[in-house]
C-alpha positions as CSV (number, residue, x, y, z in Angstrom):
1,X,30.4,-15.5,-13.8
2,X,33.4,-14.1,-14.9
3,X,33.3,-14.6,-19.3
4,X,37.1,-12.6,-19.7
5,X,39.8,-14.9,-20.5
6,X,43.0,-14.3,-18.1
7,X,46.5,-14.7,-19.9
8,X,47.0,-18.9,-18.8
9,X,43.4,-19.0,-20.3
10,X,44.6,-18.0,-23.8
11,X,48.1,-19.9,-23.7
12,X,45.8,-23.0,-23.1
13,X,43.2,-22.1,-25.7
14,X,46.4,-22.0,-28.5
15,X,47.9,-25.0,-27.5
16,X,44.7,-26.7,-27.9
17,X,43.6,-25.4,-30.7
18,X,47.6,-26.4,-31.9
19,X,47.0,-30.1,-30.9
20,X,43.4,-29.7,-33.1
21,X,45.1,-28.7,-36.2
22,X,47.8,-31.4,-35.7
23,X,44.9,-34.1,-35.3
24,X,43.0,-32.2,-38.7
25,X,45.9,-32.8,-40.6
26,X,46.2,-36.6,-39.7
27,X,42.7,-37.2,-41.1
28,X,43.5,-35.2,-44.1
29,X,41.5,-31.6,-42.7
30,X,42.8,-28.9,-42.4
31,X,42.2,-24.9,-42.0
32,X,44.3,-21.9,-42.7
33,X,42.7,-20.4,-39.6
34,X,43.4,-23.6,-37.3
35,X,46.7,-23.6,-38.6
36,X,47.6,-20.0,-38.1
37,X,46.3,-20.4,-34.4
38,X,48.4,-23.1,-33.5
39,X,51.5,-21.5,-35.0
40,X,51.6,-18.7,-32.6
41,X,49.1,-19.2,-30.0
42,X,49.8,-16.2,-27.5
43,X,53.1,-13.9,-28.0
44,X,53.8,-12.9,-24.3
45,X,56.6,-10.1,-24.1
46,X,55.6,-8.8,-20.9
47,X,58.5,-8.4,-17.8
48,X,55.8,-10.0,-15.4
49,X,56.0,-12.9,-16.9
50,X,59.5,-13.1,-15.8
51,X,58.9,-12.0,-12.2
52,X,60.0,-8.6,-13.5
53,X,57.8,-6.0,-13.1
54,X,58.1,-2.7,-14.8
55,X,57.2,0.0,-11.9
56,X,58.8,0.2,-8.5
57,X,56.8,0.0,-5.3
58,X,56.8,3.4,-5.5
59,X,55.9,4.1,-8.4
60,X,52.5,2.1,-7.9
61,X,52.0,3.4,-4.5
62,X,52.1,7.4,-5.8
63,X,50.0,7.3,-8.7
64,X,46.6,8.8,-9.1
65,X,46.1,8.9,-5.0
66,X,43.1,10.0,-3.6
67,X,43.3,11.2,0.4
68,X,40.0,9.7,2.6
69,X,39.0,11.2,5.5
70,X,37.5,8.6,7.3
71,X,33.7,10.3,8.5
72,X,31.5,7.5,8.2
73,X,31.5,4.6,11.1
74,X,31.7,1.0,10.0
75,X,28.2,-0.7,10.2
76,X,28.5,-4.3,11.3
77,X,24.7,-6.4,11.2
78,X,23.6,-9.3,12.6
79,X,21.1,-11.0,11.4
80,X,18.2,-13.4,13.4
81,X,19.2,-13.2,17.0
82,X,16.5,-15.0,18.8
83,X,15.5,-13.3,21.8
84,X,12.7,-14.7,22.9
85,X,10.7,-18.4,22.2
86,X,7.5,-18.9,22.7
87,X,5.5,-22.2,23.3
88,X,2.1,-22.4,22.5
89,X,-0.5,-24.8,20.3
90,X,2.1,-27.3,19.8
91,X,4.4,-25.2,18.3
92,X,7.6,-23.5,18.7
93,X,8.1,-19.7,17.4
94,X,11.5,-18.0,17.5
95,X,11.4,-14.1,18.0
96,X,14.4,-13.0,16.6
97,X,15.8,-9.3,15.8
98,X,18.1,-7.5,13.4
99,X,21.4,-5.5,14.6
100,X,23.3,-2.9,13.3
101,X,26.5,-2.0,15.7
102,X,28.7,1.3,14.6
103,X,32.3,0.7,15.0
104,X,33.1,1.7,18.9
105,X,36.2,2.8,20.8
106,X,37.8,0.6,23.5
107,X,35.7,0.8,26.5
108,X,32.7,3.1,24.6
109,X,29.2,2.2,24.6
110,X,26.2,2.8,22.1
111,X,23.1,3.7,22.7
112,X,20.5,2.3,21.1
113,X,17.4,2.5,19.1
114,X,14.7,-0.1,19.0
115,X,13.0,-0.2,15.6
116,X,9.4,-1.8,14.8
117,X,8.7,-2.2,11.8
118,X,4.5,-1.5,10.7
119,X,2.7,-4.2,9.2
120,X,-1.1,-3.5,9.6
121,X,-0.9,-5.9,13.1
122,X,-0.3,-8.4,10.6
123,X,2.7,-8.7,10.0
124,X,6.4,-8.0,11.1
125,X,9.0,-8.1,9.2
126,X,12.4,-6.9,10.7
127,X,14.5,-6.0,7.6
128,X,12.6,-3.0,6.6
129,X,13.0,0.2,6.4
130,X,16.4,0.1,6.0
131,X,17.1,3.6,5.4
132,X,16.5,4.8,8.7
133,X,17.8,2.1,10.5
134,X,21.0,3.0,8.7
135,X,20.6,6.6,9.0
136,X,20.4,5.7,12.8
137,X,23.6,3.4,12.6
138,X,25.4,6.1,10.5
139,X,24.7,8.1,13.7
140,X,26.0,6.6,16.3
141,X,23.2,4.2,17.3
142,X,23.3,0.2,17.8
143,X,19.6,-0.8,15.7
144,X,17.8,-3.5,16.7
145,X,14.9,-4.0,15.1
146,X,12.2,-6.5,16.3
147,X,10.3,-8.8,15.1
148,X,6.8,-9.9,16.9
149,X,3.7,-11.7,16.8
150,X,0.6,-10.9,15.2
151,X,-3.4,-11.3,14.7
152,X,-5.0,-13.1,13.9
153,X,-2.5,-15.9,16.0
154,X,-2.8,-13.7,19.0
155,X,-4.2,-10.9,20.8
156,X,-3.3,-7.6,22.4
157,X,-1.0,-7.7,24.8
158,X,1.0,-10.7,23.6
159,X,2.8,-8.4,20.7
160,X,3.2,-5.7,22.9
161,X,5.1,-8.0,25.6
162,X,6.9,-9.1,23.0
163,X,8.8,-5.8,22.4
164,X,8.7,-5.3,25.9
165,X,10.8,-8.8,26.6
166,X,13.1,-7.7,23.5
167,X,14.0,-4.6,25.1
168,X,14.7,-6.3,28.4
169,X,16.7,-8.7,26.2
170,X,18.7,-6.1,24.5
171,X,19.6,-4.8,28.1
172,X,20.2,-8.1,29.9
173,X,23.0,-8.2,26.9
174,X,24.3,-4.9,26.6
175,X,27.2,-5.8,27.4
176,X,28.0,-8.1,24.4
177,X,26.9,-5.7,22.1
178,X,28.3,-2.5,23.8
179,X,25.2,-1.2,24.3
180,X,24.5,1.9,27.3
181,X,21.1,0.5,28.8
182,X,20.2,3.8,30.1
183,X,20.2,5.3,26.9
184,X,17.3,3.4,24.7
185,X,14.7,5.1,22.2
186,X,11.8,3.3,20.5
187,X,11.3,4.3,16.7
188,X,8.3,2.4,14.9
189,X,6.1,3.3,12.0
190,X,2.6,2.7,11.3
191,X,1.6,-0.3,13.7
192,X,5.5,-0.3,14.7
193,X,4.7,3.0,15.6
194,X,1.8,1.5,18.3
195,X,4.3,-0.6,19.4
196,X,6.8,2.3,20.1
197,X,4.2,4.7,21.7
198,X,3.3,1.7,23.5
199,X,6.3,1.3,24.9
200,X,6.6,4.8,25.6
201,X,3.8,5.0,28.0
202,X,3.8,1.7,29.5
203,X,7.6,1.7,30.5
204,X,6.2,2.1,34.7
205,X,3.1,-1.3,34.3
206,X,4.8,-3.9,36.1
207,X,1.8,-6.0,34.4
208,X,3.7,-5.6,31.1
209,X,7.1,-7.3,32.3
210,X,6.9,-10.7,31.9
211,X,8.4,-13.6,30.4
212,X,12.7,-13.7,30.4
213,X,15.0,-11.0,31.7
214,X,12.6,-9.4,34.4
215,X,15.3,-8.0,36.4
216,X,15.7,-5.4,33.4
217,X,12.8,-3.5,32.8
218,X,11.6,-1.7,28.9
219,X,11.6,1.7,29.6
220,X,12.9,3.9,26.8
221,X,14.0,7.6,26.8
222,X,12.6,8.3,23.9
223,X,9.9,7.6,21.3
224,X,10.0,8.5,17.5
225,X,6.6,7.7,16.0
226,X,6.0,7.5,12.0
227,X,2.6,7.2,11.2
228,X,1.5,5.8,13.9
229,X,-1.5,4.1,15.3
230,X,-2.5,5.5,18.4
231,X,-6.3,5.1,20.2
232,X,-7.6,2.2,18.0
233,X,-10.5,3.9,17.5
234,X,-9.3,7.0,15.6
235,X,-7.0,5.1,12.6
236,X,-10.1,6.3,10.3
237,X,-10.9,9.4,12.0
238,X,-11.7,12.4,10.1
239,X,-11.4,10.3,6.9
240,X,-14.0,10.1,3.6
241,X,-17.3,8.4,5.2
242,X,-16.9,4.9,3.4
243,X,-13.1,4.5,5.2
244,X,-14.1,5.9,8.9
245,X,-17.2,3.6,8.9
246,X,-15.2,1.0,7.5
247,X,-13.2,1.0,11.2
248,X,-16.4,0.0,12.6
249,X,-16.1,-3.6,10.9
250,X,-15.5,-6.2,13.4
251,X,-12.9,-7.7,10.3
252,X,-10.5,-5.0,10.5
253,X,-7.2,-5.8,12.6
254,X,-7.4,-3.4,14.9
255,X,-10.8,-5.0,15.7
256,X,-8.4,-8.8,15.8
257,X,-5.8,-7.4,17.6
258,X,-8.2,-6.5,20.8
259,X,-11.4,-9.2,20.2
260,X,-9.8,-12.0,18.1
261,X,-11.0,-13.2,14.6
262,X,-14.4,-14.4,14.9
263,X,-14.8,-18.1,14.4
264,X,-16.9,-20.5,16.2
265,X,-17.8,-19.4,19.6
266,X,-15.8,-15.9,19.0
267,X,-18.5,-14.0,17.2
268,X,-15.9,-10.8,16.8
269,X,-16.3,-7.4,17.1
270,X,-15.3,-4.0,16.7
271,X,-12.6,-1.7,18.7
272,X,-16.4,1.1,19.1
273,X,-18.4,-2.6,20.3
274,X,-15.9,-3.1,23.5
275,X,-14.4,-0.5,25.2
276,X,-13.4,-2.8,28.1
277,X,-10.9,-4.9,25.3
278,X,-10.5,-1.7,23.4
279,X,-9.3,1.0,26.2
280,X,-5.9,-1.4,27.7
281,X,-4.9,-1.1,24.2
282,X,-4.8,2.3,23.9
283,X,-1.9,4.6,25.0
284,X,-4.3,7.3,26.2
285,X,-4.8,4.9,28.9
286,X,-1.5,5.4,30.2
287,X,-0.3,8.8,29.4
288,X,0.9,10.6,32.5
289,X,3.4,13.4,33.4
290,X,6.4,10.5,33.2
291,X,6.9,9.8,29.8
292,X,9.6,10.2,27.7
293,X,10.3,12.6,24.9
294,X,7.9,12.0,21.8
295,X,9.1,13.0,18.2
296,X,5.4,12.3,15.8
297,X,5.6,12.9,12.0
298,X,2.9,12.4,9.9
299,X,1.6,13.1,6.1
300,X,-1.4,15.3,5.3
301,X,-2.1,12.5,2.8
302,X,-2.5,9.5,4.7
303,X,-5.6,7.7,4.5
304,X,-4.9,4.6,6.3
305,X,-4.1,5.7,9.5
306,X,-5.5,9.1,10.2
307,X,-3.2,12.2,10.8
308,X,-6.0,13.0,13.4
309,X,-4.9,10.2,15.3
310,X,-1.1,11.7,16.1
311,X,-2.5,14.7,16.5
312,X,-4.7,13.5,19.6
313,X,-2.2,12.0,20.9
314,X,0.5,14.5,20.7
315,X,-2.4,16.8,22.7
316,X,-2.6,14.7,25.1
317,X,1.2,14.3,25.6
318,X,1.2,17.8,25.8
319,X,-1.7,18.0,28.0
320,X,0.1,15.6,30.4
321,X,3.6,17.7,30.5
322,X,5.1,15.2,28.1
323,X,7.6,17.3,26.1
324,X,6.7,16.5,22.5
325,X,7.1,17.8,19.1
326,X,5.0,17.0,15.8
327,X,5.6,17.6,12.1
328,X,3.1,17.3,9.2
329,X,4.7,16.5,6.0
330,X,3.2,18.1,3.0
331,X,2.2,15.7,0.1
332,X,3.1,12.8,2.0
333,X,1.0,9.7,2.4
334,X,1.2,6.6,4.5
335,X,4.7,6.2,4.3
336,X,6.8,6.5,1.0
337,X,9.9,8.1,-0.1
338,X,9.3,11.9,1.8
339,X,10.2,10.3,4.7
340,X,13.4,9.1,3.7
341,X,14.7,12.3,2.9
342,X,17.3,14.0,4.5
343,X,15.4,17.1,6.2
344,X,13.3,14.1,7.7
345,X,15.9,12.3,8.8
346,X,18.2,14.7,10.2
347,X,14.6,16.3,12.4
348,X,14.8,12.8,13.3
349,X,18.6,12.3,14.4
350,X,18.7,15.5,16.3
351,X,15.9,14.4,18.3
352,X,17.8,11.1,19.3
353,X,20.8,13.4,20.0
354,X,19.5,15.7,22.3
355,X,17.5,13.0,24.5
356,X,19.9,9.9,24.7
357,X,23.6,12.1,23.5
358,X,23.1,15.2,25.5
């Protein structure tokens, strides 16, 4: 609140405090301060308070000017759209996604960039990492960034057709947003970044594409993975003893996101136990000579997911004819503020240029 007294403020405070010392002074009370108060309460000379005022239109409009070039786009968000509900256990769950829409010329389109956010499978939160999402906007890109479900509710695929039916979503309403359909990237980090290689690979399995808006499909042009989780079975490869053999634990989420949480019949198990559950979750599965453009970055310092693990799968990309680039960043761990900064960003808005500007 607001504790500065405007001009009305003090005229009423003297009057008062005039009407206080004339009530003192009928009981017999009275203070030289109180007094003095009342006898002048607020001595206004100013022309304003005439309707006068002292410079001319002018004047006020030629002072102390500062010339803007307007470079930045206006960034509009929405907040919560709910793209897809889902019906299960006698409840009801809203999906819903974040947008950030660029100001846009009459008759121009944006393309777009679908953002997952990581949450170790267990969570997804579609407000973060804001700085790329605005770095993206900043650009030229309408953001959506997705919320979905995960363990230990559900099980691989039902996340994964999640961001499938909010990319079909985001394309059944391109037109409301003034969105180019043909021009999409996925951008995730961590287990976002699953979710956008995911994506990436799996845009051609019709077995994916169900649910709402299945006469779009969720193919993307390109995929920007952070950090990613690729083949489940390498997040801890390479790593000291005590974390790689920890990856064999039927408790991790990996483990939940393919074989469930064990309890009652369910008696779990690990992603190295069940290569039947394990493998359909696995990009390598479905890495094949139609892909789209992959842009991996990862830190030499992360030791929750494995820099081994981008590193396989950018050979395999490679290995396929994908076109694919990947960048180790020094010092950098799983995530943090290295990412954020502008050489990473801008490696990271020239790669969405070329494939969906160029």
């Amino acid at each position: 609140m607001d504790n500065s007294m405007t001009r009305r403020d003090l005229l009423k405070a003297g009057a008062f405090m005039g009407m206080a010392a004339v009530g003192a002074s009928m009981v017999g009370c009275s203070t030289q301060a109180t007094t003095a108060a009342a006898a002048e309460p607020f001595n206004d000379t100013s022309k304003a308070a005439s309707g006068t005022a002292s410079a001319s239109l002018t004047e006020a409009t030629s002072d102390n000017v500062l010339n803007i070039e307007v470079t930045d786009l206006t960034i509009n968000e929405i907040q919560g759209i709910v793209y897809k509900t889902v019906n299960a256990a006698n409840a009801t769950t809203n999906l819903k996604l974040d947008l950030l829409l660029p100001s846009v010329g009459e008759g121009e389109t944006l393309p777009l960039v679908v953002f997952v956010n990581g949450g170790g499978f267990t969570s997804s939160n579609p407000q973060g990492n804001i700085v790329h999402r605005m770095a993206f906007a900043k650009a030229g890109y309408a953001v959506a960034s997705v919320q979905h479900r995960v363990v230990p509710t559900v099980k691989f695929p039902e996340p994964l057709l999640d961001v499938k039916a909010a990319v079909r979503w985001l394309k059944a309403n391109a037109d409301t947003y003034k969105i180019d359909k043909n021009r999409v990237a996925a951008v995730g980090n961590s287990s976002g970044g699953y979710f956008a290689t995911m994506l990436g690979v799996t845009g051609d399995i019709v077995d994916f594409e169900k649910g709402d808006n299945t006469s779009e499909d969720s193919k993307v042009n390109a995929v920007i993975d952070l950090y990613g989780v690729s083949d489940l079975t390498l997040i801890g490869a390479g790593l000291q003893e005590e974390i790689e053999q920890g990856h064999h634990s039927p408790a991790t989420t990996e483990a939940m996101l393919v074989n469930g949480t064990a309890f009652g019949n369910n008696k779990g198990a690990s992603v190295f136990d069940t290569p039947d559950t394990a493998a359909p979750a696995s990009p390598f599965t479905y890495i094949d000579g139609t892909d789209p453009a992959f842009l991996i970055l990862h830190g030499d310092k992360d030791t929750l997911v494995s820099p081994v693990a981008s590193m396989e799968l950018y050979e395999r990309l490679v290995d396929a004819g994908v076109e694919a680039n990947r960048y180790v960043i020094a010092g950098a761990s799983h995530g943090g503020p290295l990412f954020n900064q502008p050489q990473v960003v801008d490696i990271m808005v020239n790669f969405l240029n070329e494939h969906l500007k160029n």
